[in-house]
C-alpha positions as CSV (number, residue, x, y, z in Angstrom):
1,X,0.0,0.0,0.0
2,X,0.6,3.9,-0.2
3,X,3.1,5.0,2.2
4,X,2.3,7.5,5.1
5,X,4.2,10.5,6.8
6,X,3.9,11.1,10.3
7,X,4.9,14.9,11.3
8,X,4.8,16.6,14.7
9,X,6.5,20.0,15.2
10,X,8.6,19.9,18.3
11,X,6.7,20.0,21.8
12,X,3.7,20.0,19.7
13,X,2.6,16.2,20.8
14,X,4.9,14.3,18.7
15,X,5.7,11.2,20.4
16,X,1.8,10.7,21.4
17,X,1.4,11.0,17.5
18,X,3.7,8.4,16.8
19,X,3.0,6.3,19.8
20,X,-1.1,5.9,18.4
21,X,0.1,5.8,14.9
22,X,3.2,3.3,15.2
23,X,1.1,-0.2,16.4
24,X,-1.6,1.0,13.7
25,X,0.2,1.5,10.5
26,X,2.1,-1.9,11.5
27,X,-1.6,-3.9,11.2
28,X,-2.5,-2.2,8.2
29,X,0.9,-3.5,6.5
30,X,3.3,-0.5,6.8
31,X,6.6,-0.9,7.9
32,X,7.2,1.9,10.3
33,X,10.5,3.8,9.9
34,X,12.0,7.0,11.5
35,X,15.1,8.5,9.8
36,X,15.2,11.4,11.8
37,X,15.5,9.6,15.0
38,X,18.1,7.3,14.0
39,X,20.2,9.7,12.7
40,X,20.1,11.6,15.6
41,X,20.8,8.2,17.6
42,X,24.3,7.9,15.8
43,X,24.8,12.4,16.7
44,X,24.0,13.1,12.9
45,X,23.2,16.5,11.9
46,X,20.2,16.3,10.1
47,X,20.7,19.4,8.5
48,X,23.8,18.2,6.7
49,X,22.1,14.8,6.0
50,X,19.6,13.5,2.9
51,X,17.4,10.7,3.6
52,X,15.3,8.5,0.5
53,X,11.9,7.3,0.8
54,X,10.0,4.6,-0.8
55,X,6.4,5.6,-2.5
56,X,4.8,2.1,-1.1
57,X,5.2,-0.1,2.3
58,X,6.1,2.2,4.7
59,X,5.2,4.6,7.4
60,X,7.7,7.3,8.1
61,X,7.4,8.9,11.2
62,X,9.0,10.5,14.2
63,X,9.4,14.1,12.3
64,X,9.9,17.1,14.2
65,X,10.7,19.3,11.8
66,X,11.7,19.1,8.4
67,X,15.2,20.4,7.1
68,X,14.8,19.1,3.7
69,X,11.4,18.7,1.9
70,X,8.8,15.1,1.6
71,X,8.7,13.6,-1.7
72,X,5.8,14.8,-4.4
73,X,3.8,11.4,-3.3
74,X,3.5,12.3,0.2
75,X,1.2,14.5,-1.1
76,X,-2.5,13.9,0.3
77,X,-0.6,10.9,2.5
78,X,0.9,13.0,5.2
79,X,-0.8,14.0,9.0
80,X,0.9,17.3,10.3
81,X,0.3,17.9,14.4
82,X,1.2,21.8,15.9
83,X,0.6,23.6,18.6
84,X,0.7,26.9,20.1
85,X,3.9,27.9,20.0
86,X,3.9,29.8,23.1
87,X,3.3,26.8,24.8
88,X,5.5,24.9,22.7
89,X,8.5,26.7,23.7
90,X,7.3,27.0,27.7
91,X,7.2,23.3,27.1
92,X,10.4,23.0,25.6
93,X,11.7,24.6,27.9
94,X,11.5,21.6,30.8
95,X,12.6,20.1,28.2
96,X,16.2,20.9,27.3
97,X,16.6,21.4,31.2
98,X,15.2,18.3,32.4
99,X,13.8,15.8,30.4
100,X,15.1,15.2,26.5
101,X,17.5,12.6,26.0
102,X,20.6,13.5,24.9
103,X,21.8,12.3,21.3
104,X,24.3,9.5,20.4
105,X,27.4,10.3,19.7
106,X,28.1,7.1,17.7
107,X,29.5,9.0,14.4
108,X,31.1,12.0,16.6
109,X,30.3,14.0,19.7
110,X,29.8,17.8,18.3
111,X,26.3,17.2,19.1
112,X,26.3,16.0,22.6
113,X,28.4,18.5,23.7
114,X,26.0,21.3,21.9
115,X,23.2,19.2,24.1
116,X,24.8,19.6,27.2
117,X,26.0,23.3,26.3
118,X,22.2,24.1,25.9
119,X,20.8,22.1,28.8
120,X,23.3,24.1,31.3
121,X,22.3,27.3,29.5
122,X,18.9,26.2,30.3
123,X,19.3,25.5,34.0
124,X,21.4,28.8,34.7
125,X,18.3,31.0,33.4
126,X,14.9,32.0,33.8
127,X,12.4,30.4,31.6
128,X,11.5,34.0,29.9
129,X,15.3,34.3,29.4
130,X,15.5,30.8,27.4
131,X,11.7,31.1,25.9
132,X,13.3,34.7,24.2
133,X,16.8,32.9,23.0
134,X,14.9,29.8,21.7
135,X,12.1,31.8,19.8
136,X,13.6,33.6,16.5
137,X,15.4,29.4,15.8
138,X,11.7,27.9,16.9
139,X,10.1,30.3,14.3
140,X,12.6,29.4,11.8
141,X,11.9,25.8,12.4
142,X,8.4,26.4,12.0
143,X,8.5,27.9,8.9
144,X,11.1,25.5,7.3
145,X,9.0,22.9,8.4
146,X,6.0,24.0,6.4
147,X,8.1,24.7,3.3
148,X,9.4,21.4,3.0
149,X,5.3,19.7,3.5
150,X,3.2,18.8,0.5
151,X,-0.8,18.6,1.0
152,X,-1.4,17.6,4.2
153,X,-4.0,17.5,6.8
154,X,-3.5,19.7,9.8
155,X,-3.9,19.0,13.3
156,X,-3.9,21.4,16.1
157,X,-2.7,19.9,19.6
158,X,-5.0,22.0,21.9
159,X,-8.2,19.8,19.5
160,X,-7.3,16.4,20.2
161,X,-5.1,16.1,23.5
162,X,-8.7,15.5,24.7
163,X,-10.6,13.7,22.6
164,X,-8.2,11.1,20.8
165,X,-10.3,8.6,20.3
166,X,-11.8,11.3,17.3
167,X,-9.0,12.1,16.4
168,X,-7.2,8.9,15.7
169,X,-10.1,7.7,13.9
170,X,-10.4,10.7,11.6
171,X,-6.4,9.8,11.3
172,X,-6.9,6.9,10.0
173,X,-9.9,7.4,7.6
174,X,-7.5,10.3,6.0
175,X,-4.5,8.1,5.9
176,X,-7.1,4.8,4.4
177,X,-5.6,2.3,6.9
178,X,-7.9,-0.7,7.0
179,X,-7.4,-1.7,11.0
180,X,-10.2,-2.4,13.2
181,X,-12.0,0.4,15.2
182,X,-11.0,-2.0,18.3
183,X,-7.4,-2.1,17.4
184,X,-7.9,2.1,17.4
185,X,-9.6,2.0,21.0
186,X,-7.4,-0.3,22.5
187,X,-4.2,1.9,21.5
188,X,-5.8,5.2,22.2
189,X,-6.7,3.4,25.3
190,X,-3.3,2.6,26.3
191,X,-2.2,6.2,25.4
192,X,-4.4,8.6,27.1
193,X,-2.5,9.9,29.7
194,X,-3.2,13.2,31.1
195,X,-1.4,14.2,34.8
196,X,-3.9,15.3,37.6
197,X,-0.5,17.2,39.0
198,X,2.0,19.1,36.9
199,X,5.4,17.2,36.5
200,X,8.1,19.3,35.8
201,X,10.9,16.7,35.3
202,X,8.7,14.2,33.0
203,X,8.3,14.1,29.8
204,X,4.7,14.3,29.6
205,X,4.6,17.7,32.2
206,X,1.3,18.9,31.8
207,X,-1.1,18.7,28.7
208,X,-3.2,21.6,29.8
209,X,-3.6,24.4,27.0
210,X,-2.8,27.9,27.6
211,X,0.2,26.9,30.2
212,X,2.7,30.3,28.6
213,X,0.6,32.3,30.6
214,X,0.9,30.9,34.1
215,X,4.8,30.2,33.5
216,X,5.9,33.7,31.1
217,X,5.9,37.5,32.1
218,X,3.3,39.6,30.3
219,X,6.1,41.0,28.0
220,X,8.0,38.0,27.2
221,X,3.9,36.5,25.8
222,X,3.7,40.3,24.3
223,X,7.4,39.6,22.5
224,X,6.2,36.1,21.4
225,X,2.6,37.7,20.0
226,X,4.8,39.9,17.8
227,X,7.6,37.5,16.3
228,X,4.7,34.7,15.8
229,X,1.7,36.7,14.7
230,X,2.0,35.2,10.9
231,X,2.3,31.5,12.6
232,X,-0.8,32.1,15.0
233,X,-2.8,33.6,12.7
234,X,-1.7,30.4,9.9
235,X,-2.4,27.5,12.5
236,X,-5.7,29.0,14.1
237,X,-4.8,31.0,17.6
238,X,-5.5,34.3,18.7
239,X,-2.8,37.4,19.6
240,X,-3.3,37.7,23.3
């Protein structure tokens, strides 16, 4: 069958993406692959990488940004997830000072060291400091990103952490993967975590929309507003 492409812009939900979508596309006859990841695994830049992709048998995932663009036939075969990137980068945050595993360093260790760099940055600063520094490469990311994607349909985070059960099954009607609704619950099932408490030094913190404006100043969200008023106004939020 077709292959799929499986895209989630950093701290936007990624790894629940892949995590519903990865058992799923394997039952429908897809071979699940994720370049990005193992290239990263081995300390790769993917910036100074290329990777090849097959038109049929395989389910490409784990993408959480895009440095170089999807073939013409992902076109109408590709599911993008975002989120607010306010909360994306109050998110990422925790992140890069707690949480992320750091990259292999199998084929060279320029970018461990540029980890460890960052997560120490992180730690010695305010969030506001780090959300400001992180912002103008986040945008760029962004916007690189959306470049490199043929036809695709959009997802917004915020719309589905909730309900993704929905979600999931409108997934899979828009990627035509025959798999049976119960194989969809039981996986959703299995993946619908939400914390009661926030927890700052695990990966899944705290799902709750709107978090930038318990954790930023007023002029750090006013500075974010301006530099991402194109991006909020593309992907569906309002300038606060």
């Amino acid at each position: 069958m077709d292959s799929v492409f499986i895209v989630g812009l950093v701290k936007s939900g990624s790894t629940l993406l892949n995590s519903l979508l990865r058992p799923v596309v394997a039952r429908a006859g897809l071979e699940y692959r994720a370049p990005a990841s193992e290239l990263f695994q081995q300390g790769v830049d993917l910036r100074k990488s290329s990777v090849s992709f097959e038109p049929q048998g395989y389910a490409y995932g784990s993408f959480r940004y895009l440095p170089w663009p999807l073939p013409t036939f992902a076109s109408g075969r590709t599911v993008m997830l975002v989120r607010d990137p306010r909360d994306a980068l109050t998110s990422l945050y925790f992140s890069v000072a707690y949480s992320h595993r750091p990259p292999g360093s199998a084929q060279g260790d320029k970018l461990l060291r540029k980890f460890e760099a960052r997560r120490a940055d992180a730690r010695a600063g305010s969030i506001d400091t780090f959300v400001l520094r992180e912002a103008p490469g986040h945008l760029r990311t962004i916007e690189k990103t959306m470049t490199n994607l043929p036809a695709h349909h959009l997802y917004r985070y915020e719309e589905v952490i909730f309900d993704k059960l929905a979600w999931m099954h409108d997934m899979v009607d828009y990627l035509k993967l025959d798999v049976p609704a119960r194989l969809v619950e039981a996986v959703v099932a299995r993946n619908d975590i939400v914390p009661d408490d926030e927890m700052p030094l695990e990966h899944i913190r705290r799902v709750t929309p709107g978090d930038h404006r318990v954790k930023l100043q007023p002029q750090t969200i006013a500075t974010l507003n301006a530099l991402f008023e194109g991006v909020l106004g593309r992907f569906g939020y309002g300038v606060e």
